[in-house]
Backbone as a printed PyTorch tensor [residue, N CA C, xyz], in Angstrom:
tensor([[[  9.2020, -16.5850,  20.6770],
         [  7.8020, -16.4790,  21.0310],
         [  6.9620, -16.8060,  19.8000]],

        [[  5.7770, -17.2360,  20.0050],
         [  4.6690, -17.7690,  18.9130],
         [  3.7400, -16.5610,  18.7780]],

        [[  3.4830, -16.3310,  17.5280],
         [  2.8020, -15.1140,  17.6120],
         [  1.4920, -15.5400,  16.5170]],

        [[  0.2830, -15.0890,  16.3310],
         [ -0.6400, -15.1350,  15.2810],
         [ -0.7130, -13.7460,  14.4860]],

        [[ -0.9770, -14.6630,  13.2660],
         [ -0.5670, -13.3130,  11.9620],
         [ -1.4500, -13.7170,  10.9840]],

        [[ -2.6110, -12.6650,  10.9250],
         [ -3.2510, -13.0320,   9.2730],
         [ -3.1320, -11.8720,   8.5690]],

        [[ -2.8200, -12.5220,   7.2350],
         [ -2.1930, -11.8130,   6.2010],
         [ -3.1140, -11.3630,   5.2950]],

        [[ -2.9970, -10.0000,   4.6190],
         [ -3.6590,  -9.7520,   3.7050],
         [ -2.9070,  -9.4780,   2.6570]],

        [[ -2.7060, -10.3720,   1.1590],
         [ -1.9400, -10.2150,   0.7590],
         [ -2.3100,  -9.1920,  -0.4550]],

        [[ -1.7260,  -8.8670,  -1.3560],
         [ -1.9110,  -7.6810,  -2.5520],
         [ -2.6370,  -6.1620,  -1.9360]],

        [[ -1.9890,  -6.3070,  -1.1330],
         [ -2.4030,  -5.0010,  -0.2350],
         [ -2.1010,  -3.3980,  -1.0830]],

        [[ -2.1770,  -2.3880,  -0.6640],
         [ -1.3860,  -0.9960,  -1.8980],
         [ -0.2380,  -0.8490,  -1.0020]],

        [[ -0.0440,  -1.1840,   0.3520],
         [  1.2750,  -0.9670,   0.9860],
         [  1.4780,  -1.8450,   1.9680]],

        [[  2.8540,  -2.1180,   2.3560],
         [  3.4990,  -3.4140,   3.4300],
         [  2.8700,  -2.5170,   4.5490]],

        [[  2.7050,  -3.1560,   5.6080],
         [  1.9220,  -2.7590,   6.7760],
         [  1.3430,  -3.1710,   8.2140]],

        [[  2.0990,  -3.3320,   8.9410],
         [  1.8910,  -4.2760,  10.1350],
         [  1.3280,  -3.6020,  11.5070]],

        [[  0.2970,  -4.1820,  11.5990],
         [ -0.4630,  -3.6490,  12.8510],
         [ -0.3580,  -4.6760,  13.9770]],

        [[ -0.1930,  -4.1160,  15.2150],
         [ -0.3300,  -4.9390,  16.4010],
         [ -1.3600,  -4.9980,  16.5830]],

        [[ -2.5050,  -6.0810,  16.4190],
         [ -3.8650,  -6.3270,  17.6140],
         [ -3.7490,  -6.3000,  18.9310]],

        [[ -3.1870,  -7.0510,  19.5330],
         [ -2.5440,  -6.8530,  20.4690],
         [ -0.9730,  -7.8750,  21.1210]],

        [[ -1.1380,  -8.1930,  22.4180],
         [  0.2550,  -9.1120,  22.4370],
         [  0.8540, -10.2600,  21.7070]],

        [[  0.0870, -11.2370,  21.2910],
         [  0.6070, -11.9370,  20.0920],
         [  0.0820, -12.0370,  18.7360]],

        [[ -1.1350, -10.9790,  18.7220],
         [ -1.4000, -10.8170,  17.3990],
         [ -1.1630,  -9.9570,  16.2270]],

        [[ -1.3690, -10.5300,  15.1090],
         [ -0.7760,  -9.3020,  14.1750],
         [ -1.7080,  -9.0260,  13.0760]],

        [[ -1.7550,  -8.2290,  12.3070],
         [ -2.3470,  -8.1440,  10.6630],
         [ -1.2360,  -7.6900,  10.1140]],

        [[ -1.0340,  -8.0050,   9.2840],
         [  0.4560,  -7.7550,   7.7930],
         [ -0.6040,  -7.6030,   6.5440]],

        [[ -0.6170,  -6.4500,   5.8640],
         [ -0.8270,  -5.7000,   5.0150],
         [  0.5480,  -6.1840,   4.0370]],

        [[  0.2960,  -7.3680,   3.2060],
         [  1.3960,  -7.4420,   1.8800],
         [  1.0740,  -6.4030,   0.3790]],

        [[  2.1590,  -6.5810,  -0.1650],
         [  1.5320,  -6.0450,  -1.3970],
         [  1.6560,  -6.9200,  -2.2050]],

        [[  2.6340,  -7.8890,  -2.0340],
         [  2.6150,  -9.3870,  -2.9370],
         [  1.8930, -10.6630,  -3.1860]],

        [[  1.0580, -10.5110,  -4.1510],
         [  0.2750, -11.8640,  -4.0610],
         [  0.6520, -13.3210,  -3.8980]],

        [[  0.0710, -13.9310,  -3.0460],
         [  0.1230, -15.2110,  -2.8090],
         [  0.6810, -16.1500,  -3.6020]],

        [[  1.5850, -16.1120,  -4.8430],
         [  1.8190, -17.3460,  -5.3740],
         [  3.3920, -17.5120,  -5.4180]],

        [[  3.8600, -18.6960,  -5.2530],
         [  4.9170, -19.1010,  -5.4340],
         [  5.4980, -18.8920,  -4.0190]],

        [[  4.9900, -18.9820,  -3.2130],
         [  5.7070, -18.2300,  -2.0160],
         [  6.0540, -17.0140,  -1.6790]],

        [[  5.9990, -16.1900,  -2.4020],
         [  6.4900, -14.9960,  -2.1280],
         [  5.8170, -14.0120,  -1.8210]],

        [[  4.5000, -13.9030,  -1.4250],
         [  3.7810, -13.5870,   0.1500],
         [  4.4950, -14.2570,   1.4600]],

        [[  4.9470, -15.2420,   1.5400],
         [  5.6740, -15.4140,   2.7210],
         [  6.9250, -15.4560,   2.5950]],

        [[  7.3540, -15.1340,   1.8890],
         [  9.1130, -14.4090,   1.8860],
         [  8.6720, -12.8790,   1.9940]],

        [[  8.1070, -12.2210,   2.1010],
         [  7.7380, -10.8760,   2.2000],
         [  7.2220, -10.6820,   3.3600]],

        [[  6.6340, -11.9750,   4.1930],
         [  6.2440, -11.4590,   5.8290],
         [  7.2600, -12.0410,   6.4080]],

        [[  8.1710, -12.7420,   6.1300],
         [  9.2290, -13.2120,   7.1440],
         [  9.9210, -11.7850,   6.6120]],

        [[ 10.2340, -11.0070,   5.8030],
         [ 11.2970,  -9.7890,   5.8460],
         [ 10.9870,  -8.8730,   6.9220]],

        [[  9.2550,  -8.7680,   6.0730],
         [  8.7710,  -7.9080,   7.0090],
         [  8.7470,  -7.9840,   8.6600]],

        [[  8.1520,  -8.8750,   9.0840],
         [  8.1630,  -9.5300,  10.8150],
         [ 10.0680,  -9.3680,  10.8840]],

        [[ 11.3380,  -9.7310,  10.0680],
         [ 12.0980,  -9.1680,  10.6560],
         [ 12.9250,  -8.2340,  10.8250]],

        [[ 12.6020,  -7.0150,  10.1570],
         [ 12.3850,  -5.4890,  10.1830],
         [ 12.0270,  -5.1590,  11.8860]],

        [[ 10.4430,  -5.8610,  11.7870],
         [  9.8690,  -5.4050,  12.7800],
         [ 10.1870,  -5.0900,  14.0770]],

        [[ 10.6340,  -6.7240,  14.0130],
         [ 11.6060,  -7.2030,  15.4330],
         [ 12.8870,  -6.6900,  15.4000]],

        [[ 13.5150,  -6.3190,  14.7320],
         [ 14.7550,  -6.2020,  14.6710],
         [ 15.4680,  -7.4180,  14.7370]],

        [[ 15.1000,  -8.3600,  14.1760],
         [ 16.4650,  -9.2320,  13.9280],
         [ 16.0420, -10.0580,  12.6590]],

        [[ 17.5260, -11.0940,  12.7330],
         [ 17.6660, -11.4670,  11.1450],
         [ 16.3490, -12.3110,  10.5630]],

        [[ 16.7680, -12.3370,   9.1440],
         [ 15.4510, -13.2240,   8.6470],
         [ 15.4990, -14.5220,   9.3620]],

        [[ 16.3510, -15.4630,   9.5060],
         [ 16.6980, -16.7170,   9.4090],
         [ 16.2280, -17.0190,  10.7520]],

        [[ 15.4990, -15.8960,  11.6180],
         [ 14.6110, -16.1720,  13.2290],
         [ 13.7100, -16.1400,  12.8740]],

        [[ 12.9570, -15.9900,  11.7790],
         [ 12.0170, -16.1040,  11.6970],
         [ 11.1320, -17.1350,  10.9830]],

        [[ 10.1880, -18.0160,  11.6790],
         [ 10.0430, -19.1170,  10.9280],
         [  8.2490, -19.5990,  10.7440]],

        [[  7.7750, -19.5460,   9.6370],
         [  6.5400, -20.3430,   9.7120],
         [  6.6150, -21.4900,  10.1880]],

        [[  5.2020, -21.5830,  11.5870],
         [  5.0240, -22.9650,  11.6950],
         [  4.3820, -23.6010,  10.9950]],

        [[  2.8080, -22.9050,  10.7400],
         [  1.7650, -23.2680,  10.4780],
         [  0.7580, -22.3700,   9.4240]],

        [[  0.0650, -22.8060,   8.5930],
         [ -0.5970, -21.8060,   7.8530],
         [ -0.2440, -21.3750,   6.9330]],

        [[  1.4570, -21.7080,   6.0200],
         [  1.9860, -21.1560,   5.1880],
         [  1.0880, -21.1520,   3.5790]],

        [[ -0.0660, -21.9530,   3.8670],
         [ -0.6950, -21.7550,   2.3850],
         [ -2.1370, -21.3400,   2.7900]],

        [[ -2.2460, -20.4860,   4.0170],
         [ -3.8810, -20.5000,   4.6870],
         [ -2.9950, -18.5510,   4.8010]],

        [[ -4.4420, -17.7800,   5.4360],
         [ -4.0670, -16.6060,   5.6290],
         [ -3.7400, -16.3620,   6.9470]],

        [[ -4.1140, -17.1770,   7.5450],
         [ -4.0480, -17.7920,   9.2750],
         [ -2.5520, -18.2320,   9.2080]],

        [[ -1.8390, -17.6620,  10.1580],
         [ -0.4530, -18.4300,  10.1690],
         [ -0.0710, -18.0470,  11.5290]],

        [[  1.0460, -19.0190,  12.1820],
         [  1.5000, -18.8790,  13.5240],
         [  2.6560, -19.0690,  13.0220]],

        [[  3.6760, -18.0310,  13.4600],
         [  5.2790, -17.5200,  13.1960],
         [  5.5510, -17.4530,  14.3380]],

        [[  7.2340, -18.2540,  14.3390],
         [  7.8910, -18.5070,  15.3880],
         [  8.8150, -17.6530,  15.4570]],

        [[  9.2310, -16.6900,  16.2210],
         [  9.9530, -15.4230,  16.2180],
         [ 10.5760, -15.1100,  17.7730]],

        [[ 11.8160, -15.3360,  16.9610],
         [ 13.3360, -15.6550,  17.8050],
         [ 13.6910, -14.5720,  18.3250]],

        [[ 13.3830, -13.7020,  19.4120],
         [ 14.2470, -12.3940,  19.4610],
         [ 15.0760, -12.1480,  20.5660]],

        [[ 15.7240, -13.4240,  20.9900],
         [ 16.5790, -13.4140,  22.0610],
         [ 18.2680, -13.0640,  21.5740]]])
């Protein structure tokens, strides 16, 4: 399923709220550089879901705070 996710990154704690059915807010605590704001919401989103990292995939947005994640949970 395609879901929308804007990120707030350098947050004081990891933190994921449902808006509602495909939306999200992710509360990071890692700032944006080098990627690793989005190695920290793909962990996080797959915590969430319960399944592995490697379902979880940016489509779109990976350098915007706006992002649509493709999330495998079959």
């Amino acid at each position: 399923m395609k879901i929308k996710v804007k990120v707030i990154p350098r947050a004081k704690i990891n933190k994921i709220e449902n808006l509602d059915d495909k939306s999200y807010r992710v509360h990071l605590t890692s700032p944006p550089l080098d990627g690793k704001a989005n190695a920290l919401l793909i962990k996080l989103l797959s915590k969430y879901f319960h399944i592995s990292k490697s379902k979880v995939t940016i489509i779109s947005g990976e350098k915007s705070r706006n992002k649509t994640v493709e999330v495998n949970v079959e």
